[in-house]
C-alpha positions as CSV (number, residue, x, y, z in Angstrom):
1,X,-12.3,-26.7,-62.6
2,X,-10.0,-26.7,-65.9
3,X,-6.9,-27.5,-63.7
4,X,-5.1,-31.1,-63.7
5,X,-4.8,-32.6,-61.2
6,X,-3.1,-36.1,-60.3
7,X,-6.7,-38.1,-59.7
8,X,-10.0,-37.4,-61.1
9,X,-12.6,-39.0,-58.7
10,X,-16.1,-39.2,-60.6
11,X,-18.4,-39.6,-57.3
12,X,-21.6,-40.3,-60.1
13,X,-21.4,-41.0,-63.8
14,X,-24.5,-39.3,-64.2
15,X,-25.5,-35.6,-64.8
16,X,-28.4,-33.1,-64.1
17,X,-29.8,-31.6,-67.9
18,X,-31.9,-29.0,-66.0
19,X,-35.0,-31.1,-67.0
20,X,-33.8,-34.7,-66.2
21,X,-30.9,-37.0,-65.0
22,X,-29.1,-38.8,-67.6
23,X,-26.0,-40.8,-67.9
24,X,-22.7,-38.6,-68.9
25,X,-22.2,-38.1,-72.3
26,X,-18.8,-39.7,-73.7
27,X,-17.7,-36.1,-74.6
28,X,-18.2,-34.8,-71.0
29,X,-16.6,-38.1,-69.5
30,X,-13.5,-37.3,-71.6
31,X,-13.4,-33.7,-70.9
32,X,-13.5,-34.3,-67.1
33,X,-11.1,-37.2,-67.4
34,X,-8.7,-35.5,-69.2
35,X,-7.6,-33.3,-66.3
36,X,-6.1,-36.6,-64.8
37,X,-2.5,-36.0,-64.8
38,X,0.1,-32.9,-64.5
39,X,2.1,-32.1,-67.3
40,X,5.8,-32.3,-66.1
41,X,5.0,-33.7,-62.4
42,X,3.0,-36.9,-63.9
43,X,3.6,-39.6,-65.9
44,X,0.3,-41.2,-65.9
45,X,-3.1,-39.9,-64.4
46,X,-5.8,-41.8,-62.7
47,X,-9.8,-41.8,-63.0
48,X,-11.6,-43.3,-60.5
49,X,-15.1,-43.7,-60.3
50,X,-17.4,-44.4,-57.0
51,X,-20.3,-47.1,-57.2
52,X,-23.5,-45.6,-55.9
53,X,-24.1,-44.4,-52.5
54,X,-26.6,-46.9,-51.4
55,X,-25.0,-49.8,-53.2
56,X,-21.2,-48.6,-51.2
57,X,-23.7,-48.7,-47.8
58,X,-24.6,-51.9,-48.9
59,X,-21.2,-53.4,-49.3
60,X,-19.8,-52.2,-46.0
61,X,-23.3,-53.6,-44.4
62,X,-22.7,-57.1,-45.9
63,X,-19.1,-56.7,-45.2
64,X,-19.7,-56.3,-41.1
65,X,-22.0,-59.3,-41.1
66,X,-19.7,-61.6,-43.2
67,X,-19.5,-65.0,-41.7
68,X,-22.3,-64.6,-39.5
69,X,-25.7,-66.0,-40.7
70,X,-27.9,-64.2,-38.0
71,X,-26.7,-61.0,-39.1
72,X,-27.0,-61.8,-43.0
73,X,-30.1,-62.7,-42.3
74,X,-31.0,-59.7,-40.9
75,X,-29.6,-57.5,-43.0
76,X,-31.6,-54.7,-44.9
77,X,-30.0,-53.3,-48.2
78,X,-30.9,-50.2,-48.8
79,X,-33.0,-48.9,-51.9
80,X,-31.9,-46.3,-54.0
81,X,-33.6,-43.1,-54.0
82,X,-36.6,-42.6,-55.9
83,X,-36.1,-41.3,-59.6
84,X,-32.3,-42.8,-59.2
85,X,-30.3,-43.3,-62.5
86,X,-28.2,-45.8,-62.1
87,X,-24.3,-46.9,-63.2
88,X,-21.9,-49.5,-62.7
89,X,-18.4,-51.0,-63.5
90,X,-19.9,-51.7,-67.0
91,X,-21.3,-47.9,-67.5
92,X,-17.5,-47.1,-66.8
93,X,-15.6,-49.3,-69.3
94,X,-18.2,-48.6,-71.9
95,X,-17.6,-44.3,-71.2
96,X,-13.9,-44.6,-72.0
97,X,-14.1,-46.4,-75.1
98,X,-16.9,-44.6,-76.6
99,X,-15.2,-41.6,-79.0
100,X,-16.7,-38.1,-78.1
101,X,-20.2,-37.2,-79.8
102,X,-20.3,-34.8,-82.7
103,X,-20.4,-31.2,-81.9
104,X,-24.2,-29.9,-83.3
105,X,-24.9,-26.6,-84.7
106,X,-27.7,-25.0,-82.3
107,X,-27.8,-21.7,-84.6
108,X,-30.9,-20.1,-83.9
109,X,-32.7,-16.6,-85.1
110,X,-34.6,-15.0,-82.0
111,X,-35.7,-11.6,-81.7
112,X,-32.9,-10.8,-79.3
113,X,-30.8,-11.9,-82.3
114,X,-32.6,-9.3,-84.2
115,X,-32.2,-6.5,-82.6
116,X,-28.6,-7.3,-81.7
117,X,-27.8,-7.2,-85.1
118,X,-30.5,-5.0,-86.9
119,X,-29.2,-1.8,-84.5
120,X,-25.3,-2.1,-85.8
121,X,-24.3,1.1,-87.1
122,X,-23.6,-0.1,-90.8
123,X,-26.2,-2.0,-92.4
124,X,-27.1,-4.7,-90.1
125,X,-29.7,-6.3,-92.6
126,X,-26.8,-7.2,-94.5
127,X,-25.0,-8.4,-91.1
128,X,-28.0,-10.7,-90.5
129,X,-27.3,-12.2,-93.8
130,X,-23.8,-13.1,-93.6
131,X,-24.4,-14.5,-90.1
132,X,-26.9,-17.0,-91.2
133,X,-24.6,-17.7,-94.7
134,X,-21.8,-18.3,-92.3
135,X,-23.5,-20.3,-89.3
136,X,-22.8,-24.1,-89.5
137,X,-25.7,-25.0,-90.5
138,X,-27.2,-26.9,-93.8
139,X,-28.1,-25.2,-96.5
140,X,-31.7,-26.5,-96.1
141,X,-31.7,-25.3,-92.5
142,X,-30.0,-21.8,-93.4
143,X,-33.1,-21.2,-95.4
144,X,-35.4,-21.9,-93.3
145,X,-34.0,-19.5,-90.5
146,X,-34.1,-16.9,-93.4
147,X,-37.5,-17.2,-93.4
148,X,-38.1,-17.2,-89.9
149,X,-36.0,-14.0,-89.5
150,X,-38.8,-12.7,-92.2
151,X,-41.2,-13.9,-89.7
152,X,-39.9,-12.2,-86.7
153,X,-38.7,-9.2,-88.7
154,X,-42.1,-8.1,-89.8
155,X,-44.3,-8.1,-86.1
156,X,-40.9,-6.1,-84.6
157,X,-41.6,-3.2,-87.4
158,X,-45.5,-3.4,-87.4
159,X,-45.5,-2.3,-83.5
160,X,-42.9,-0.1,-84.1
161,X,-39.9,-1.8,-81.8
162,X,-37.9,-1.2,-85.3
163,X,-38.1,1.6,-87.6
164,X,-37.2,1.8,-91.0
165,X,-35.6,5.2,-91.8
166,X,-36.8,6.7,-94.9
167,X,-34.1,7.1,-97.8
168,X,-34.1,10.3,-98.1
169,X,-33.2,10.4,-94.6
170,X,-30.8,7.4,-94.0
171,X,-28.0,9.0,-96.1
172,X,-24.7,6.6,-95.9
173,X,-26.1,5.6,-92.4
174,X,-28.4,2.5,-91.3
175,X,-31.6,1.5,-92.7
176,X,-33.2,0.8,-89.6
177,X,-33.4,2.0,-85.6
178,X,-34.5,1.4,-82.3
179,X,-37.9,2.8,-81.7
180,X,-37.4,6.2,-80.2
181,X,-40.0,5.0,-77.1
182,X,-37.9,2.7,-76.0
183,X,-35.1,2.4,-73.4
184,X,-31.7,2.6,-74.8
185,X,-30.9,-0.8,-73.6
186,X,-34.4,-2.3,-74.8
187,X,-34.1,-6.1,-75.3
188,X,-36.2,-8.9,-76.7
189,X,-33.8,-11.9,-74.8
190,X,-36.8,-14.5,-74.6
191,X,-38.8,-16.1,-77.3
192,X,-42.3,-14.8,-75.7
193,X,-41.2,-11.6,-75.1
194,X,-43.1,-9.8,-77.7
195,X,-46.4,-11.8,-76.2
196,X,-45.3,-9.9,-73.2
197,X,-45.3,-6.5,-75.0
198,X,-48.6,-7.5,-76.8
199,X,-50.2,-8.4,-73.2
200,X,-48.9,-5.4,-71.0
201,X,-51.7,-3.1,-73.5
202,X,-54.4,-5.0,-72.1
203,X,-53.8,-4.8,-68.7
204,X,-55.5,-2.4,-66.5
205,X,-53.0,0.1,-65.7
206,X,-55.3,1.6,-62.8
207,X,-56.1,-1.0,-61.2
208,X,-54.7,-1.9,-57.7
209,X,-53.1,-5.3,-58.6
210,X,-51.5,-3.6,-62.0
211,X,-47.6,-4.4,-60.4
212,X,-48.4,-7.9,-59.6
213,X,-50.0,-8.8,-63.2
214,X,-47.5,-7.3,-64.9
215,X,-45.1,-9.9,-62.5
216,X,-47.1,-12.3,-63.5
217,X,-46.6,-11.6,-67.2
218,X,-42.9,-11.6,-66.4
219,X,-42.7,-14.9,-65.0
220,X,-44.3,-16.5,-67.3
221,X,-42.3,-15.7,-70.2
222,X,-39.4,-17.1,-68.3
223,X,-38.0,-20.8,-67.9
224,X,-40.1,-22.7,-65.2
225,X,-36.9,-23.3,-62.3
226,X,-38.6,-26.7,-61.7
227,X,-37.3,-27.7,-58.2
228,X,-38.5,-24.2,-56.6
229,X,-42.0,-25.2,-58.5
230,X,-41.5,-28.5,-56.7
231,X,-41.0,-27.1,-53.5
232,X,-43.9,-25.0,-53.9
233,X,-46.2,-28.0,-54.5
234,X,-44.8,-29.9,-52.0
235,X,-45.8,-27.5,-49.3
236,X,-48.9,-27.0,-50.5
237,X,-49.7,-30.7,-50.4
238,X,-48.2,-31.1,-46.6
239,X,-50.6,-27.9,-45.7
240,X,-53.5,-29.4,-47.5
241,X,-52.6,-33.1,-45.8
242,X,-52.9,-31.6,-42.5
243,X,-56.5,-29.4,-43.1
244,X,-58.2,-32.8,-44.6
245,X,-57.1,-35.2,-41.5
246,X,-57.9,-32.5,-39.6
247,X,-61.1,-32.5,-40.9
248,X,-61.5,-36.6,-41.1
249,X,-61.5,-37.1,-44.6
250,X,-60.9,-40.6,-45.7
251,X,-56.7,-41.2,-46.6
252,X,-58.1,-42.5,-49.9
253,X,-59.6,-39.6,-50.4
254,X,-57.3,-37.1,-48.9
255,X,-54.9,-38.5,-51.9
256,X,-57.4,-38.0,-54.5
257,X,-57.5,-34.0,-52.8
258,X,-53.6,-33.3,-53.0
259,X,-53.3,-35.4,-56.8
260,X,-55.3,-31.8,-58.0
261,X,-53.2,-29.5,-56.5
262,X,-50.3,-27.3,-58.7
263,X,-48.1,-25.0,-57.8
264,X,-49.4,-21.2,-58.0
265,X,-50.3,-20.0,-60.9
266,X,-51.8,-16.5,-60.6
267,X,-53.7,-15.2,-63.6
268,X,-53.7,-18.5,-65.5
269,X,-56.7,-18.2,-67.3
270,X,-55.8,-14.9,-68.5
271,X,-52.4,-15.7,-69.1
272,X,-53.0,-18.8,-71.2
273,X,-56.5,-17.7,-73.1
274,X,-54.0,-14.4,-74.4
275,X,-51.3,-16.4,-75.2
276,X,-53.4,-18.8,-77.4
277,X,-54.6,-15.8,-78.9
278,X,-50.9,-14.5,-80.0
279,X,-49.3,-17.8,-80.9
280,X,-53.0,-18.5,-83.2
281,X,-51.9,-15.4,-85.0
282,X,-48.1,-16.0,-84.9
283,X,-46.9,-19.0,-86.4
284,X,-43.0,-18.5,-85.7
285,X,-44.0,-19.3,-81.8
286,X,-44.1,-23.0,-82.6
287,X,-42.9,-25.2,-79.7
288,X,-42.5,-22.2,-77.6
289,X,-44.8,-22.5,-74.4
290,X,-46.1,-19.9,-71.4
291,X,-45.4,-21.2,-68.1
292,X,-47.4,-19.1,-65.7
293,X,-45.5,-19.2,-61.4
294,X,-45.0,-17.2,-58.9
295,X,-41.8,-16.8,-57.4
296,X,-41.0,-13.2,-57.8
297,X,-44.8,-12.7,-57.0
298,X,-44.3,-14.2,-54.1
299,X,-41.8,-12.6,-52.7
300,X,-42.9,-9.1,-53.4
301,X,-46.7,-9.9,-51.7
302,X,-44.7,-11.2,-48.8
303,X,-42.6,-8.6,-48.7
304,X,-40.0,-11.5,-48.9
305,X,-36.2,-11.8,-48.3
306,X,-34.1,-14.0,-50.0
307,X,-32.7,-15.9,-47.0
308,X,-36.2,-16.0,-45.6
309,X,-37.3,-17.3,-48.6
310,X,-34.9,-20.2,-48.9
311,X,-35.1,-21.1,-45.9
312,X,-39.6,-21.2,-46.4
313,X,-39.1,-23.8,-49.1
314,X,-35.6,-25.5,-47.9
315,X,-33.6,-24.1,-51.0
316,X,-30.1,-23.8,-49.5
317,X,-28.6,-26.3,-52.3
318,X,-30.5,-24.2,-54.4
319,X,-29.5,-20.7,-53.9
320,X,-28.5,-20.3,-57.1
321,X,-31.4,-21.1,-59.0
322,X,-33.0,-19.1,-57.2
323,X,-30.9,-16.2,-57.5
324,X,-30.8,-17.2,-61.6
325,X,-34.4,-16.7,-61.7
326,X,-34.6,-13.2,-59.8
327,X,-32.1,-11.9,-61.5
328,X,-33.8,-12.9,-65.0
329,X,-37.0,-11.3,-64.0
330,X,-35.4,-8.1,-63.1
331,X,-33.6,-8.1,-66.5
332,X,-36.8,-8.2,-68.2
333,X,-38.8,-5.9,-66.2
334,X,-35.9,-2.9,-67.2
335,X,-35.0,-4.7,-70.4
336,X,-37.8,-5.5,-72.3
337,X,-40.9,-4.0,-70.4
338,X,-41.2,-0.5,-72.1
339,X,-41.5,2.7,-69.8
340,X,-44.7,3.1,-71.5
341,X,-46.2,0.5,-69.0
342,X,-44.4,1.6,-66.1
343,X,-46.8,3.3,-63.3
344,X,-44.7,4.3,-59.8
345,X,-46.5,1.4,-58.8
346,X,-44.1,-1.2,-61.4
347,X,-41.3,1.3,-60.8
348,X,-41.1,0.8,-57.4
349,X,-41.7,-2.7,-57.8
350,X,-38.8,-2.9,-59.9
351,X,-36.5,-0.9,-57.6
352,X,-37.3,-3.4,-54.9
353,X,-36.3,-6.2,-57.0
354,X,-33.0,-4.5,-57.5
355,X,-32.4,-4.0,-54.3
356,X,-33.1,-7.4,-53.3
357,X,-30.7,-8.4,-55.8
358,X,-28.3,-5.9,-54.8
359,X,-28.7,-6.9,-51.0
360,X,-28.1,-10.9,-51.7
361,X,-25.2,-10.3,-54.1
362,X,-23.9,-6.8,-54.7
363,X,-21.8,-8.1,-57.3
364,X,-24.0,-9.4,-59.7
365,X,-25.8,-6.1,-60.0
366,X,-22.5,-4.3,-60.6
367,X,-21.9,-6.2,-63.4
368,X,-25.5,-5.6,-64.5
369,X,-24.7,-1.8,-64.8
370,X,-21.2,-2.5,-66.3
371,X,-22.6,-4.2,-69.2
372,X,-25.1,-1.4,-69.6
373,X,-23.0,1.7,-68.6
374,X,-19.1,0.7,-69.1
375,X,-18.2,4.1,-67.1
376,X,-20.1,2.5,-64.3
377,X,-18.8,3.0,-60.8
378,X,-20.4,1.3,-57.9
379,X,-21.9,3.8,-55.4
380,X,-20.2,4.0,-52.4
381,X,-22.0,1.9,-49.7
382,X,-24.8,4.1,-47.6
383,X,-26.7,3.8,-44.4
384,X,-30.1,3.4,-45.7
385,X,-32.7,1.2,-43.9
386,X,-33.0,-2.7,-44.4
387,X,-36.4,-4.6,-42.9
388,X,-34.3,-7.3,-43.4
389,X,-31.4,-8.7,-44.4
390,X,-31.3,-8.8,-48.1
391,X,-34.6,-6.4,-48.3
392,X,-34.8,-2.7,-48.9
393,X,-37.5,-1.0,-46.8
394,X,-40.9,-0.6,-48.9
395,X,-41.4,2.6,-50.4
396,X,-44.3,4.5,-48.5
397,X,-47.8,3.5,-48.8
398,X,-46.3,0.1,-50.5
399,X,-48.9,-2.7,-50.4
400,X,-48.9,-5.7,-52.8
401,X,-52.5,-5.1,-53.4
């Protein structure tokens, strides 16, 4: 909270990435220390920082059986958790006298950037090049994301996304526009989202399980939300544990069974033999990855509501994530998905998911609109029927196959 405040009590001097835990960097140690103390009120602040959990357990443990050798003898420290990164006294002193890192330039040209700019009334070619002259960047590095605009530039007009307008026809207007099959609000937001366009044209559009592989496609384009993956896994190995020593198989063994399990991956052949296919034939992917889940997926076969679904994998310190992750897919299934490869089937689908969103938070889909339509105005709230909380009722003759 950017508020100061008399004390600043750092409970852990280590911090979540989104892929691992690390120790605080100096510059996010000072920011959060620097609230310590209120202008005016205050004439110092004070930043206090807690050991460990297990290690304060400990203390107060060894502290009760002081001066009795029976009890210290019996006394069993706890571990730390598994995974723990650990701090002490030391990791303190060392975090205020380290001076902030440098800030780094993390300027990059994506095909959301692209069309962002590209679409500007006035000549947006010329935008893109001012924005790269002026980024922060090296002059090594500002050439090299000229050339990788050139790169991303070229498959965007060759399937028609962007149009170049004749000169004889662009007058004192732009050179280029959106392509005129495409939803006003069209979006290319993630690096694989043109894999996605690629792959929707070789799906079957007729066939019963169309919706789900184009869900599938979706998700896969997207950031993997790692502890719902974990969750998933985890499940599946407790189910799997109790069919093998239900059937008698060895423990050795049973181990062996659960060490080749993953979490669902619907269509993974499919999904990874295409993408090899596009990123053979498009260089610019580079460290870019697919990461074929089913969350989404999940839901929607289950016919799924959000509180049920936190509750099926134990996500309520997680809601957010969660909620992060639906909302992304939705984005992309009305952003980026054209209406070419929408059947009633994916429109529905894609209805659902709204209201799924709109039933958990409300809000968050009002300000989905706003930024799409600034004349919004949310409807007013109707009596329409709700299978459960936080799930619209299926449109008729809905089935997930």
């Amino acid at each position: 909270i950017n508020v100061p405040i008399r004390t600043v009590l750092l409970t852990r001097l280590t911090k979540f990435g989104g892929v691992k835990t690390g120790t605080l960097s100096a510059r996010d140690f000072h920011q959060i220390s620097g609230r310590a103390g209120r202008k005016g009120f205050d004439d110092v602040g004070y930043v206090v920082a807690m050991a460990p959990e297990h290690e304060i357990d400990n203390a107060k443990q060894s502290a009760k059986a002081a001066g009795d050798p029976k009890k210290m003898k019996k006394l069993v420290k706890r571990k730390p958790p598994e995974g723990f990164v650990g701090w002490s006294a030391d990791t303190f002193k060392k975090l205020q006298g380290q001076p902030p890192e440098a800030l780094g330039s993390k300027f990059q040209v994506t095909h959301g950037m692209l069309l962002q700019v590209l679409s500007r009334p006035d000549d947006g070619c010329r935008a893109m090049q001012r924005l790269i002259t002026a980024s922060h960047e090296s002059e090594n590095a500002k050439k090299q994301h000229r050339k990788r605009a050139w790169q991303l530039f070229r498959p965007l007009v060759q399937r028609k996304i962007i149009q170049i307008i004749p000169r004889e026809h662009r007058g004192s207007g732009p050179k280029l526009r959106l392509g005129i099959d495409l939803q006003d609000d069209f979006a290319l937001n993630h690096p694989l989202s043109l894999y996605l366009i690629d792959t929707l044209a070789l799906l079957d559009r007729d066939g019963p399980l169309y919706p789900l592989e184009v869900m599938s496609l979706v998700e896969a384009i997207l950031e993997n939300p790692e502890i719902i993956l974990r969750r998933q896994l985890d499940k599946l190995k407790t189910e799997k544990m109790g069919e093998l020593k239900a059937a008698g198989v060895e423990y050795e063994e049973r181990l062996a069974e659960l060490e080749k399990l993953e979490y669902p991956k619907p269509g993974r052949d499919f999904i990874y033999n295409t993408y090899n296919a596009f990123a053979a034939s498009h260089p610019w992917v580079g460290q870019d990855n697919i990461r074929p889940k089913s969350i989404v997926r999940e839901m929607y076969e289950d016919y799924e509501s959000f509180a049920g679904y936190v509750h099926r994998y134990e996500l309520h310190r997680q809601e957010g994530v969660l909620l992060r992750h639906i909302s992304s897919v939705y984005k992309v299934l009305a952003q980026t998905v054209p209406p070419a490869f929408k059947n009633e089937a994916v429109t529905e689908m894609q209805d659902w998911l709204g209201g799924l969103l709109r039933g958990t938070d409300s809000s968050l889909m009002e300000e989905w609109e706003r930024l799409r339509d600034p004349n919004y105005r949310p409807p007013e709230p109707a009596g329409g029927s709700w299978g459960r909380a936080g799930v619209p009722t299926p449109p008729s003759g809905w089935s997930p196959c």
